[in-house]
Every structure is written in structure tokens, then in C-alpha cells.
TIVO-2410 file (N, C-alpha, C; in nm, 3 decimals):
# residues 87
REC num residu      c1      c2      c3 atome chaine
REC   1      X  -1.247   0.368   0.640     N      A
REC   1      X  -1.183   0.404   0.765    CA      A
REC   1      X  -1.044   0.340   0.775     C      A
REC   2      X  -1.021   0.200   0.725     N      A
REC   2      X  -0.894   0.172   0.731    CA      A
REC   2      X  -0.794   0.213   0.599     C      A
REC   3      X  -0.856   0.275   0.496     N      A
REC   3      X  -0.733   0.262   0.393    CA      A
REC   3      X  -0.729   0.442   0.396     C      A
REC   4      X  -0.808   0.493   0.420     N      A
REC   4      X  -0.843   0.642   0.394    CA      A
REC   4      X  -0.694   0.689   0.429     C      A
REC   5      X  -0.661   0.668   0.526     N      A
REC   5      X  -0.516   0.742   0.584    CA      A
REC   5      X  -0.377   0.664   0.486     C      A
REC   6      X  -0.398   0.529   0.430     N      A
REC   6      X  -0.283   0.535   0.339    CA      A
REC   6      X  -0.297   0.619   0.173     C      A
REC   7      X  -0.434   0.591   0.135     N      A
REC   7      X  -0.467   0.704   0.015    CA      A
REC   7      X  -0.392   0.870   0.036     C      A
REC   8      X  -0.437   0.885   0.203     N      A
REC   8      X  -0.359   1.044   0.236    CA      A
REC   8      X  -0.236   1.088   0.199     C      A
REC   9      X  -0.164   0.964   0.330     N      A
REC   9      X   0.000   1.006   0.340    CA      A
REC   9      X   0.083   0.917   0.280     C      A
REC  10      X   0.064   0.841   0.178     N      A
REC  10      X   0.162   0.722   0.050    CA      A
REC  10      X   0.162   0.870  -0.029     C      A
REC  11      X   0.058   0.934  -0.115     N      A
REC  11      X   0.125   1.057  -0.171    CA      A
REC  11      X   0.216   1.202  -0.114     C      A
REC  12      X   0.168   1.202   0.087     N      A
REC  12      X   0.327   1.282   0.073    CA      A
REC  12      X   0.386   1.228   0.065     C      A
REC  13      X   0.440   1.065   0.150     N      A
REC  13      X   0.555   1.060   0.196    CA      A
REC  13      X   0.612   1.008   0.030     C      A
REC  14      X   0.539   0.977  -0.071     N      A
REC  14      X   0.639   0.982  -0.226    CA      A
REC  14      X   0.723   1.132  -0.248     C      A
REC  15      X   0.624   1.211  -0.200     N      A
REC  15      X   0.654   1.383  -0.224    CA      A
REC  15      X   0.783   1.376  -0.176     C      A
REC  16      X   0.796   1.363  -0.066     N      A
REC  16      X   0.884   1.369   0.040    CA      A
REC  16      X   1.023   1.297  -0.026     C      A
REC  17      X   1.006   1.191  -0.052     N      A
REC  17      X   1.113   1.118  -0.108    CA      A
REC  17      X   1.161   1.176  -0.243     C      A
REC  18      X   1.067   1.186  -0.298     N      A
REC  18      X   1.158   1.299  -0.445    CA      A
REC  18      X   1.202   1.431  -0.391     C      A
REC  19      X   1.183   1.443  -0.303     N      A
REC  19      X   1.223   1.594  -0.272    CA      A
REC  19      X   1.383   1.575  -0.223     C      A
REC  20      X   1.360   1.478  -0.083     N      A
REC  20      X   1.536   1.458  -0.066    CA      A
REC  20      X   1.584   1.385  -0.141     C      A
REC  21      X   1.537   1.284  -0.286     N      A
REC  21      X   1.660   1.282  -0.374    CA      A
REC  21      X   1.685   1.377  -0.472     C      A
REC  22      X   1.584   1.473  -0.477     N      A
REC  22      X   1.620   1.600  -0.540    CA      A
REC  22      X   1.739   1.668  -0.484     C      A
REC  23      X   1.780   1.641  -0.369     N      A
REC  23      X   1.859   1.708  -0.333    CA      A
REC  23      X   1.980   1.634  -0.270     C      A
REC  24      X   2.007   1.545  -0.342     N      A
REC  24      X   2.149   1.442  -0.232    CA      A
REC  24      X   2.268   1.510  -0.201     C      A
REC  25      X   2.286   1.615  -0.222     N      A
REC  25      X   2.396   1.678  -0.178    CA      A
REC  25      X   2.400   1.737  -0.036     C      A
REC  26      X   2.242   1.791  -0.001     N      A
REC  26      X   2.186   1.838   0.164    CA      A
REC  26      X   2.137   1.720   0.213     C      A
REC  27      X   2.128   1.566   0.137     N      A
REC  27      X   2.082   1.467   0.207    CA      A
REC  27      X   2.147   1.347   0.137     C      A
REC  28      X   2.296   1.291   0.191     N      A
REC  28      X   2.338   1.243   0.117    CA      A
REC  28      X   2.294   1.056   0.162     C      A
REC  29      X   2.284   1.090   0.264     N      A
REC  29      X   2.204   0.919   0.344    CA      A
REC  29      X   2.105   0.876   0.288     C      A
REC  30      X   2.007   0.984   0.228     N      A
REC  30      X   1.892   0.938   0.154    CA      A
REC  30      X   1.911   0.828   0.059     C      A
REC  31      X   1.803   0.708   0.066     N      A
REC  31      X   1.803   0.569  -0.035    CA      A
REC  31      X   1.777   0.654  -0.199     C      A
REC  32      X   1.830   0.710  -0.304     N      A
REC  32      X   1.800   0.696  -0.405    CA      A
REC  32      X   1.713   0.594  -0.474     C      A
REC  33      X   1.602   0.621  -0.510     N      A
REC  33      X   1.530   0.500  -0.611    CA      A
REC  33      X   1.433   0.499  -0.476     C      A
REC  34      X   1.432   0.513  -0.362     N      A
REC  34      X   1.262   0.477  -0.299    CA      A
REC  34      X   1.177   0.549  -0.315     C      A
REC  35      X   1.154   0.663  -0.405     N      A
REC  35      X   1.023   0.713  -0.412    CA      A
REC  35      X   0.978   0.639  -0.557     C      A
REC  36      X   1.061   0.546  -0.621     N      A
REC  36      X   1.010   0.448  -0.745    CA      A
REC  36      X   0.938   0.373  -0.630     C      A
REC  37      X   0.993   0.288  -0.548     N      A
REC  37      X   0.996   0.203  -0.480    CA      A
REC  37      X   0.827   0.231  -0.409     C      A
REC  38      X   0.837   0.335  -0.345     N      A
REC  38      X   0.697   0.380  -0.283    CA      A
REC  38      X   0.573   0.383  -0.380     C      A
REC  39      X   0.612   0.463  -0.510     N      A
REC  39      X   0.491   0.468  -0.595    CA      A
REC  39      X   0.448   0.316  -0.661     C      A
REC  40      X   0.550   0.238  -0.648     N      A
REC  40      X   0.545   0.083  -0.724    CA      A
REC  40      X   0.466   0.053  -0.610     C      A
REC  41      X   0.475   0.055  -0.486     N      A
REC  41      X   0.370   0.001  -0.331    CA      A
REC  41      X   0.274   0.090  -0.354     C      A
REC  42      X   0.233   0.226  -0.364     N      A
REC  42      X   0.086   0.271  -0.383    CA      A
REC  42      X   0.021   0.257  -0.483     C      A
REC  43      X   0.095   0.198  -0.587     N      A
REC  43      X  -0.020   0.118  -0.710    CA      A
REC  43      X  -0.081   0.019  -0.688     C      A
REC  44      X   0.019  -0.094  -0.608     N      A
REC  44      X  -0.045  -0.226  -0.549    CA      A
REC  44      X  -0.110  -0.213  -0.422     C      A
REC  45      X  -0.092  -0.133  -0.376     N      A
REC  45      X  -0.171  -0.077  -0.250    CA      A
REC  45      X  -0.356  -0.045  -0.315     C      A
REC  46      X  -0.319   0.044  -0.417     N      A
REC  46      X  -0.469   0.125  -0.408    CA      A
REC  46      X  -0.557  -0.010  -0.478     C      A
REC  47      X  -0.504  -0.141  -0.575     N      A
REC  47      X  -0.532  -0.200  -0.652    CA      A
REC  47      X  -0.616  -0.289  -0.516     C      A
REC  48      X  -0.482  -0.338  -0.430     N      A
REC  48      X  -0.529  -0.393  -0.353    CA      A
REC  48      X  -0.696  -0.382  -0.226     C      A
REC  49      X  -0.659  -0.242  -0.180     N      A
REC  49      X  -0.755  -0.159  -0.166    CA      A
REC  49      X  -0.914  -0.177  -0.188     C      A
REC  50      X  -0.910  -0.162  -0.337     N      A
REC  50      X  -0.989  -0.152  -0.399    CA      A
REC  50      X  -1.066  -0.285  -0.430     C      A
REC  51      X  -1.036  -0.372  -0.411     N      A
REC  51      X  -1.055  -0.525  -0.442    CA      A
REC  51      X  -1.100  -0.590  -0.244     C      A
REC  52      X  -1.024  -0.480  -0.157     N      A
REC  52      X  -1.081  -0.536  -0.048    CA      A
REC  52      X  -1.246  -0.517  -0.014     C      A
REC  53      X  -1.205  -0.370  -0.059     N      A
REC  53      X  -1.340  -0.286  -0.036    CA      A
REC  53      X  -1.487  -0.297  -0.103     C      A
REC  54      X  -1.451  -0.356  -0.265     N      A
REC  54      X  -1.532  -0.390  -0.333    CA      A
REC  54      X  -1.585  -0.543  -0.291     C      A
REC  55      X  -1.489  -0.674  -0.263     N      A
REC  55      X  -1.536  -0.774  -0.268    CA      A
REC  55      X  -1.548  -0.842  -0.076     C      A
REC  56      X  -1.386  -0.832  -0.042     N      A
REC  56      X  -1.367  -0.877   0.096    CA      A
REC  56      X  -1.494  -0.817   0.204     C      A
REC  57      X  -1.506  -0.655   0.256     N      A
REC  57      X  -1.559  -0.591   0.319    CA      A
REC  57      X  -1.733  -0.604   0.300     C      A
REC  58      X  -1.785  -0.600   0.176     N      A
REC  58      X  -1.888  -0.602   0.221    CA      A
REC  58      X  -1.952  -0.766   0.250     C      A
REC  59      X  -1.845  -0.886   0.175     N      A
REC  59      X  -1.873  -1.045   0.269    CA      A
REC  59      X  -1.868  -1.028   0.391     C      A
REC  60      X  -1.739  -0.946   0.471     N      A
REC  60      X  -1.772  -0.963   0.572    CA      A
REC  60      X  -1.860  -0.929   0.664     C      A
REC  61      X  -1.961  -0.736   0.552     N      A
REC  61      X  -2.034  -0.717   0.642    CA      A
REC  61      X  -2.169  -0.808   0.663     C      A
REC  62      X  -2.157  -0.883   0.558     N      A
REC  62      X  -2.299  -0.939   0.513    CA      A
REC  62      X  -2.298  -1.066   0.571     C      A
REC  63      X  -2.174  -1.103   0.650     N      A
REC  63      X  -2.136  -1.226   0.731    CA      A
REC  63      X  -2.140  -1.322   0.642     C      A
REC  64      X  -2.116  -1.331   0.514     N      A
REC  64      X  -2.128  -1.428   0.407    CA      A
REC  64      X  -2.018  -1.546   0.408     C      A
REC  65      X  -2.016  -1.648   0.406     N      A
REC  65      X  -1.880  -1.694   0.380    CA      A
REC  65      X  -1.846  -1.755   0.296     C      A
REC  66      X  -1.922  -1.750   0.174     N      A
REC  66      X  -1.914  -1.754   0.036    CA      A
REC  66      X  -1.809  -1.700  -0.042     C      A
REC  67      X  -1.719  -1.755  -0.063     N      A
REC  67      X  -1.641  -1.714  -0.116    CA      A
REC  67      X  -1.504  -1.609  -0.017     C      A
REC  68      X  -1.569  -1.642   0.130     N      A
REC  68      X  -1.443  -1.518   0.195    CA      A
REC  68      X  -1.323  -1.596   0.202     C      A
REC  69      X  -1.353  -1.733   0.248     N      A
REC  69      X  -1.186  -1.747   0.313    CA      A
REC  69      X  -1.063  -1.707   0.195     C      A
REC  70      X  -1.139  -1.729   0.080     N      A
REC  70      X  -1.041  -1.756  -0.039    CA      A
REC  70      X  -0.988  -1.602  -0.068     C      A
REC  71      X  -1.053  -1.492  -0.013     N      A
REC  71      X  -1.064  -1.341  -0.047    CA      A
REC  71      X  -0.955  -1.301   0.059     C      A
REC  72      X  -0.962  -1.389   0.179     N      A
REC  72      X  -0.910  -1.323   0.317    CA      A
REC  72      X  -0.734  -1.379   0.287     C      A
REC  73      X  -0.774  -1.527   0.235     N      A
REC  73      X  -0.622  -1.575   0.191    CA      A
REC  73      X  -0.547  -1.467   0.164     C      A
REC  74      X  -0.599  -1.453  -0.003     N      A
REC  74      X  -0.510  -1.363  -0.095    CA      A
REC  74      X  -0.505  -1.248  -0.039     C      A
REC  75      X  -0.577  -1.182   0.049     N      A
REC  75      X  -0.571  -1.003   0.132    CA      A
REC  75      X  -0.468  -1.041   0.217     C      A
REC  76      X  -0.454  -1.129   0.309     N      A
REC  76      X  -0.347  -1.176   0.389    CA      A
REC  76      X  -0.197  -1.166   0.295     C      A
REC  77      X  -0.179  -1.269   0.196     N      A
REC  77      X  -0.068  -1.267   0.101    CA      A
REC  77      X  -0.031  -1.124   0.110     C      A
REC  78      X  -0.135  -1.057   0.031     N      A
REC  78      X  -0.092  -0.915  -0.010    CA      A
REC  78      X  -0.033  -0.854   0.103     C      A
REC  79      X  -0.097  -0.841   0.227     N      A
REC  79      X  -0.051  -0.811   0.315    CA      A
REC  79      X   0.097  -0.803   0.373     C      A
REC  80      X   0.147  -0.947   0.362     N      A
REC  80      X   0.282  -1.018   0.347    CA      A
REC  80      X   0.406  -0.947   0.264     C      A
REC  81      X   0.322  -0.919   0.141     N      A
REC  81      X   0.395  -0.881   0.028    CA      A
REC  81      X   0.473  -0.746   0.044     C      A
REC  82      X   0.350  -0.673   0.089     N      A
REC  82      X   0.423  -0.509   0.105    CA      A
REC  82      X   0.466  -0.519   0.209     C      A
REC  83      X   0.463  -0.605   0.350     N      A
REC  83      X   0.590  -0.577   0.468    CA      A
REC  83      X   0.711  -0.646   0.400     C      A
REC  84      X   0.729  -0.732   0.337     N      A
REC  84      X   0.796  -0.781   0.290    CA      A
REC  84      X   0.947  -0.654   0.207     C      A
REC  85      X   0.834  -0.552   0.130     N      A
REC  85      X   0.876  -0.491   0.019    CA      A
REC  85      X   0.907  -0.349   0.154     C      A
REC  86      X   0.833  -0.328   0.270     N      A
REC  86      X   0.864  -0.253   0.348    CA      A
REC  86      X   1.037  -0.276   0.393     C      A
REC  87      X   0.999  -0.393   0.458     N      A
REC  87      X   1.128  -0.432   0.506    CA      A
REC  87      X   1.275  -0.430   0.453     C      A
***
């Protein structure tokens, strides 16, 4: 429920971005190089993802705290990382 909608729209809005630097002449404001930029964030995105869902999510459903804080750290970091790379 929380990642489902970036799996969705990280592949248009890459679409989207090759499309107006496909075309810088009808879009000359467009950042060249951010749909690298985007697909380099939905690799570490889905990696990330995938590591929440597999290890973080079900500690927390299982109320375990074996091993979470150290899981929640590094999900936090990551977190950091891509506003960071947003910004």
C-alpha cells in the first residue's frame, strides 16, 4: 500500500522526462540528464523497497524488535538520501 503508487508513477514520470528531452527545442527549460537522474532513484528506490518489505514490515508487523531499530535506522538514511537527491 505504501510503495505500490511509486512502482506506478517513477515509470511515467521517467517516460515523461525522455519525452521532453526528446524534444528541447518545444521544451527548452527542461533539466537535460533527469530522466538518468530519475531511473538512477527508481533503482534505489525499488532495491530499497524491497528490503523494507521483505525485512522492516513484517518486524514491524510481528512487533518484533529484534533486529528493527537497526532496519528503521538504515530505511530512515535511505529515506534522507533520495530527498536529498530530490532536492
Amino acid at each position: 500500500r505504501f510503495h505500490q503508487p511509486h512502482r506506478h508513477l517513477m515509470p511515467l514520470l521517467i517516460d515523461q522526462a525522455e519525452y521532453f528531452e526528446s524534444t528541447p527545442d518545444q521544451h527548452p527549460e527542461f533539466p537535460q540528464g533527469l530522466s538518468k537522474v530519475l531511473k538512477d532513484l527508481y533503482q534505489d528506490l525499488l532495491v530499497h523497497m524491497e528490503r523494507e518489505e521483505i525485512i522492516v514490515f513484517p518486524l514491524l508487523a510481528a512487533k518484533s524488535r529484534d533486529y528493527l531499530c537497526a532496519q528503521l535506522n538504515k530505511a530512515q538514511h535511505h529515506h534522507g538520501f533520495h530527498q536529498e537527491q530530490l532536492d
